[in-house]
N, C-alpha and C positions, 0 to 999 in steps of 0.2 A: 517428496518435495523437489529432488532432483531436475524430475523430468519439470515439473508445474515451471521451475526457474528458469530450465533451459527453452521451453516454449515463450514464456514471458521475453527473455532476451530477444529471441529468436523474432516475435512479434512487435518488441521495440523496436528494432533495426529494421525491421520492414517497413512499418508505419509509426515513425518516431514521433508524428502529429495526429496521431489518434485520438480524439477525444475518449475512447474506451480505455485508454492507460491506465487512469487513474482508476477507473472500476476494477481491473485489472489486479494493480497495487492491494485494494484494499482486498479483493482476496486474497493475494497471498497474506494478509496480514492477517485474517480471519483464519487461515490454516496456518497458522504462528500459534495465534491467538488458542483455537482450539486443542494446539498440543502442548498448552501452557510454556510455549517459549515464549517467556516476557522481553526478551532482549531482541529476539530479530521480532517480535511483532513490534514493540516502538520503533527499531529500526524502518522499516517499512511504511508507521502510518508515520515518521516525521517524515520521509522519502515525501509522502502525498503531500503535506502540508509543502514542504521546500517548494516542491513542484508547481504547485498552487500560486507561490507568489502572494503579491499583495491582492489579490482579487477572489472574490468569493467564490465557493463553490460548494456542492454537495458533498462533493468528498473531504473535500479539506475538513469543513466542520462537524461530518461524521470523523474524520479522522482525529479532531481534537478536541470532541467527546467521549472516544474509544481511549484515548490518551490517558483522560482524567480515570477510567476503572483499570488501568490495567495493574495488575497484581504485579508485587516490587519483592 
């Protein structure tokens, strides 16, 4: 996870209007998700959601489906 974070920073700074952020986001929330860390995976898919704003997107609303199963 280290490196994934530091490429991700790394790639937001470079291109902080990348439409691919949010894809982005929601893997690392997926490799959250997969090592059953419930805590930085919500942390991450509300990131997308914030990010999102009042305006629709694919991500956001896979993020706020992922939301509703994550194990507490």
């Amino acid at each position: 996870m280290p490196k994934l974070l530091e490429t991700f920073a790394s790639y937001e700074k470079d291109h902080p209007n990348a439409s691919s952020l949010q894809a982005f986001r929601y893997q690392i929330a997926q490799a959250y998700w997969s090592n059953k860390d419930w805590t930085k995976t919500k942390e991450w898919l509300n990131l997308i959601i914030k990010v999102s704003g009042d305006s629709d997107s694919f991500y956001k609303d896979l993020a706020e489906r992922r939301l509703k199963k994550v194990e507490y």
